[in-house]
C-alpha positions in Angstrom: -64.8 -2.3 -42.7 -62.7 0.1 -40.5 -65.0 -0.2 -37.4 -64.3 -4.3 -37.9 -60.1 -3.2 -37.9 -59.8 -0.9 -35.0 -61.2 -3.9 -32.5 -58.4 -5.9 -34.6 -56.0 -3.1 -33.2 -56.4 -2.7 -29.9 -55.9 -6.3 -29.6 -52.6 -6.4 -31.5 -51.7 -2.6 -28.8 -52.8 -5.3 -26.2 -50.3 -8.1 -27.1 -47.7 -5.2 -27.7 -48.1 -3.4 -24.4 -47.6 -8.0 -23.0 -44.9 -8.4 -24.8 -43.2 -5.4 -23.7 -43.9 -6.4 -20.2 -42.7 -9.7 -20.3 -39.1 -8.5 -21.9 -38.8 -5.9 -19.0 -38.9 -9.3 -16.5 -37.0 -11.4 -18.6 -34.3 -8.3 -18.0 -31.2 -10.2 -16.7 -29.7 -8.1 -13.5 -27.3 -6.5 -14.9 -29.7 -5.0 -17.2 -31.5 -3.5 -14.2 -30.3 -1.0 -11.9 -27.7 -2.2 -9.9 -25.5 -1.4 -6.7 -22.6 0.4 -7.3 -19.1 -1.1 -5.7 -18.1 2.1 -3.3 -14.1 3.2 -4.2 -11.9 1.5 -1.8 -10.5 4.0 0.9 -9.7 1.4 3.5 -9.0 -2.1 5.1 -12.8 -2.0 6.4 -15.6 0.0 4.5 -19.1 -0.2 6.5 -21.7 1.4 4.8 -24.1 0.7 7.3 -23.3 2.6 10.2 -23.0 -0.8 12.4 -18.8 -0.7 13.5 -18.2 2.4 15.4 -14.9 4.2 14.8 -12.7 2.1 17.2 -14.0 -1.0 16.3 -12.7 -0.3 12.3 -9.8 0.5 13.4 -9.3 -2.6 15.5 -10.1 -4.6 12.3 -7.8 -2.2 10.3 -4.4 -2.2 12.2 -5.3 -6.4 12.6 -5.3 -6.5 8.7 -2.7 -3.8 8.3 -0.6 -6.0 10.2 -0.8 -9.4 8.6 -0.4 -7.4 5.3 2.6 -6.3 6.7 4.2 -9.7 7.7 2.7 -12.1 4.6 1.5 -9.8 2.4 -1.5 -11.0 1.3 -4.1 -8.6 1.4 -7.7 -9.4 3.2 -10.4 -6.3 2.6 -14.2 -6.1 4.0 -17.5 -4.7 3.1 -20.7 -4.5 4.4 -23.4 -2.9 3.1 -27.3 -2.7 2.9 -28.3 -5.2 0.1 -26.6 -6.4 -2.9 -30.3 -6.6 -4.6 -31.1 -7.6 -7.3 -28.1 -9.2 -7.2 -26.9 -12.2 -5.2 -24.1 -11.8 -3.1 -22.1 -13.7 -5.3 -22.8 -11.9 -8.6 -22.0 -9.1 -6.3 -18.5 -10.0 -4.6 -17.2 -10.9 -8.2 -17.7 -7.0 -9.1 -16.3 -6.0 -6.0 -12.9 -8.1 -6.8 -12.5 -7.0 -10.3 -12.7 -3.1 -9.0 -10.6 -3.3 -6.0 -7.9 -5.9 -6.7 -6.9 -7.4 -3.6 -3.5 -9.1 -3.4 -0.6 -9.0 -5.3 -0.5 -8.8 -8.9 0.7 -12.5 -10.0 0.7 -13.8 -6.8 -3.4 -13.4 -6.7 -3.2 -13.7 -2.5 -6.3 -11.4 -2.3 -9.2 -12.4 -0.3 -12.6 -10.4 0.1 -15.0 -10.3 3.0 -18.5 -9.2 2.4 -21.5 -8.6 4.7 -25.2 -7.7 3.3 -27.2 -7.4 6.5 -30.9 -6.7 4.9 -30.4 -9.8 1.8 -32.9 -11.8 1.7 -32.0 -15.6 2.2 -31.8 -16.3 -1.7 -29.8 -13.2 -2.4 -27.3 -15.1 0.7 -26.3 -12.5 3.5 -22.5 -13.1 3.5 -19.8 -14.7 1.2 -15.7 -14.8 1.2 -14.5 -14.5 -2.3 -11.0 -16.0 -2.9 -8.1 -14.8 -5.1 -6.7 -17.7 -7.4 -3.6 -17.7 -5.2 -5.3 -19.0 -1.8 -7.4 -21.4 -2.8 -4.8 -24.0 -2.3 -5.5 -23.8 1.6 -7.9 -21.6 1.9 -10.6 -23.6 0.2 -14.3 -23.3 -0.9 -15.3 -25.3 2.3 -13.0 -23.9 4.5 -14.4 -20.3 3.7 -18.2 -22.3 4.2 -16.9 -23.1 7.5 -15.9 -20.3 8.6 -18.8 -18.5 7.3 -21.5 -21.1 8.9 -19.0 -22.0 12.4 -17.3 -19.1 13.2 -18.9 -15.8 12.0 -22.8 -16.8 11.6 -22.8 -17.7 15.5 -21.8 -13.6 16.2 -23.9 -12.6 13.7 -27.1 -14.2 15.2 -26.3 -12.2 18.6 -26.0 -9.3 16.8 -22.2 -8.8 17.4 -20.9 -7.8 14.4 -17.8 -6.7 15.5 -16.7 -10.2 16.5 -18.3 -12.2 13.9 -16.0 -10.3 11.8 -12.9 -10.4 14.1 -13.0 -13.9 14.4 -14.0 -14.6 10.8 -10.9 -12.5 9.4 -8.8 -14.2 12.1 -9.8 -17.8 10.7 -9.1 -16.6 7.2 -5.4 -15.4 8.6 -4.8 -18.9 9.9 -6.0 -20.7 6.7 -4.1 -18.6 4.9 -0.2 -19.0 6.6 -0.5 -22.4 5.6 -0.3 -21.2 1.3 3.2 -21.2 0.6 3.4 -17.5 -0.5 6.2 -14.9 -1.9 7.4 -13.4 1.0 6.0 -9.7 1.4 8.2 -6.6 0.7 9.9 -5.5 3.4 9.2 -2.1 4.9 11.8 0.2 4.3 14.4 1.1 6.6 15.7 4.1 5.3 16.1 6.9 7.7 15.7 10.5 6.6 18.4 12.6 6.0 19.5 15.8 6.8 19.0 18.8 3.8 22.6 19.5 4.9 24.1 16.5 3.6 22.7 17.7 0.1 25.3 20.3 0.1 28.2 18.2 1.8 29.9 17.3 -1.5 30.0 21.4 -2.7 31.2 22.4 1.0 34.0 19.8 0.6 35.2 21.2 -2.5 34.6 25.0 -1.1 36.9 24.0 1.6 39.5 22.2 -0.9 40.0 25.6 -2.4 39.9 27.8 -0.1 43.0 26.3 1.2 44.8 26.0 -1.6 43.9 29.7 -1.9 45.1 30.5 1.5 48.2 28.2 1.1 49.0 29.7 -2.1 49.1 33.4 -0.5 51.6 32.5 2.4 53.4 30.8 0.0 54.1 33.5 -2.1 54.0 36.4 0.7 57.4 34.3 2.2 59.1 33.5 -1.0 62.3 35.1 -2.0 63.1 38.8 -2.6 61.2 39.8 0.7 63.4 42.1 2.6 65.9 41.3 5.6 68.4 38.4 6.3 67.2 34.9 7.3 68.8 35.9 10.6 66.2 38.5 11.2 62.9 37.8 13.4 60.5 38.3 11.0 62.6 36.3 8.2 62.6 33.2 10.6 59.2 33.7 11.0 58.2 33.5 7.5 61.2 31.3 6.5 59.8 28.6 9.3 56.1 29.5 8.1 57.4 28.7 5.0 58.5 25.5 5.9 56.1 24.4 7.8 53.8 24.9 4.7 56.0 23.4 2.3 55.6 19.9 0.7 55.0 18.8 4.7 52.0 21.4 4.8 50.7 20.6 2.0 50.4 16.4 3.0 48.9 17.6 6.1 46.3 19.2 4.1 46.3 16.4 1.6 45.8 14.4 5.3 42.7 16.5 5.9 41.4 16.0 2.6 41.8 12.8 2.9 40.3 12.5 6.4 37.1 14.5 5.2 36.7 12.7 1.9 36.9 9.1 3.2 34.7 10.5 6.0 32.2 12.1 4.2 32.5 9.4 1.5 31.7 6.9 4.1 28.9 9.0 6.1 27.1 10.0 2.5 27.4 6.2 1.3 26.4 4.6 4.5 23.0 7.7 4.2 22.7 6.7 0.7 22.6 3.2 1.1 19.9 2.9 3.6 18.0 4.9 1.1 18.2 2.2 -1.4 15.7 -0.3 0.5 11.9 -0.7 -1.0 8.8 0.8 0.3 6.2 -1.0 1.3 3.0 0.4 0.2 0.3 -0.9 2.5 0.1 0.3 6.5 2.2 -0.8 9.8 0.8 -2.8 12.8 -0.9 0.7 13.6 -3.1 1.0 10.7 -0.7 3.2 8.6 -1.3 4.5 5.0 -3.3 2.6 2.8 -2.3 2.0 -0.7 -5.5 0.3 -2.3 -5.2 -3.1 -4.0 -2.5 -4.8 -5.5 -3.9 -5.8 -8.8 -4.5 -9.9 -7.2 -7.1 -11.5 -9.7 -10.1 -13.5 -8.7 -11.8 -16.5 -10.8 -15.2 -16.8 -8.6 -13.8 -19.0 -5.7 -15.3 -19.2 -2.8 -18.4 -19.4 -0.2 -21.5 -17.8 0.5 -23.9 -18.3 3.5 -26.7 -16.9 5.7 -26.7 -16.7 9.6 
């Protein structure tokens, strides 16, 4: 009886070990492992070595720039593979980590380049934040993908493949009736001095009451000699040339300063009231990351 039951279970450690094996292929994707989305540092992030250094920054200050004047925010990526994912499944990641656009206004658009996919996995794709998609369409972004940038790609120039391709997306874009972008700020810096113009001011007020106050009283009455004498004119014309005349010609200074200093400190102030603007000049300035922009799955992929 138990040499007719272990046949019985090696059978039943056979179906087991099948079963197991067919659950690990069944695995969706995203049960598998998967590629990471790199942390966003930049305009352009190659992680495959293929743009040299001038060449990103090209494609940086370009973005940079039209960031600058629309505000919408346009990132790329290329990278190795996307496998096992499809490019799509991929991108979608990408948008939800970075964020590109504006937060409401959803003007984000993402550019991504997987030079070893295979065909199926698709080699390339535009992903589209919810706010572009009125101009910038699904088959404009398959256009641009299979006219402008695949043409490059097949010579191997992937420098102008992207060039163009972000170019394309620029002119699709300007024709979205957008917020307009927030200005850059024109606020010049100040000196540390004018931190301590408001206490010098009042140092100054005092110290000529002070000094007025001390003439005042060194001249009054009881001092010796006749007014006839030098020294008595002296004082007694020191003394009035101090008197309620002095004292408007300080209130005149005072004046003077404190209209002068209110207006110099107000006009400093003022400028320093303008918003930043968080994202990079013509020049390919500071980066500030994504805006928050939200994505909904829109847009192409393609092969060259």
């Amino acid at each position: 009886m138990t040499a007719l039951m272990q046949p019985k279970r090696f059978v039943w450690a056979l179906w087991a070990l099948a079963l197991a094996s067919l659950c690990w292929l069944a695995l969706p994707a995203s049960a598998q492992a998967l590629v990471a989305v790199p942390a966003l540092t930049a305009r352009v992030t190659d992680l495959t070595g293929t743009l040299t250094a001038e060449q990103r920054n090209a494609l940086e200050a370009q973005l940079a720039q039209y960031e600058q004047q629309r505000g919408s925010q346009i990132f790329v990526l290329m990278l190795p593979s996307t496998a096992p994912e499809t490019i799509d499944q991929y991108s979608i990641r990408v948008a939800d980590a970075w964020k590109a656009g504006r937060k409401s206004v959803d003007d984000g658009v993402i550019m991504l380049i997987a030079k070893d996919n295979p065909n199926d996995l698709r080699k390339m794709r535009i992903e589209l934040g919810r706010g572009v998609q009125g101009s910038l369409t699904d088959a404009i972004s398959g256009r641009i993908l299979r006219d402008v940038m695949a043409p490059y790609f097949r010579n191997g120039d992937f420098f102008g493949g992207i060039a163009a391709g972000t170019a394309a997306v620029q002119a699709a874009m300007n024709n979205e009736a957008l917020p307009a972008p927030n200005l850059p700020s024109t606020r010049a810096p100040h000196s540390d001095l004018s931190d301590f113009l408001p206490l010098l001011f009042i140092v100054f007020i005092i110290a000529m009451v002070v000094i007025m106050e001390g003439r005042r009283r060194f001249s009054g009455p009881g001092l010796p000699g006749s007014p006839n004498e030098p020294r008595s004119r002296v004082l007694t014309g020191q003394r009035g040339r101090i008197g309620p005349g002095g004292f408007g010609g300080i209130g005149g200074i005072g004046g003077g300063i404190g209209g002068g200093l209110g207006g110099g400190l107000g006009g400093g102030w003022g400028r320093n009231d303008g918003g930043g603007f968080g994202g990079g000049g013509g020049g390919g300035g500071g980066f500030g990351g994504g805006g928050g922009g939200g994505f909904d799955g829109g847009g192409s992929s393609g092969n060259w």
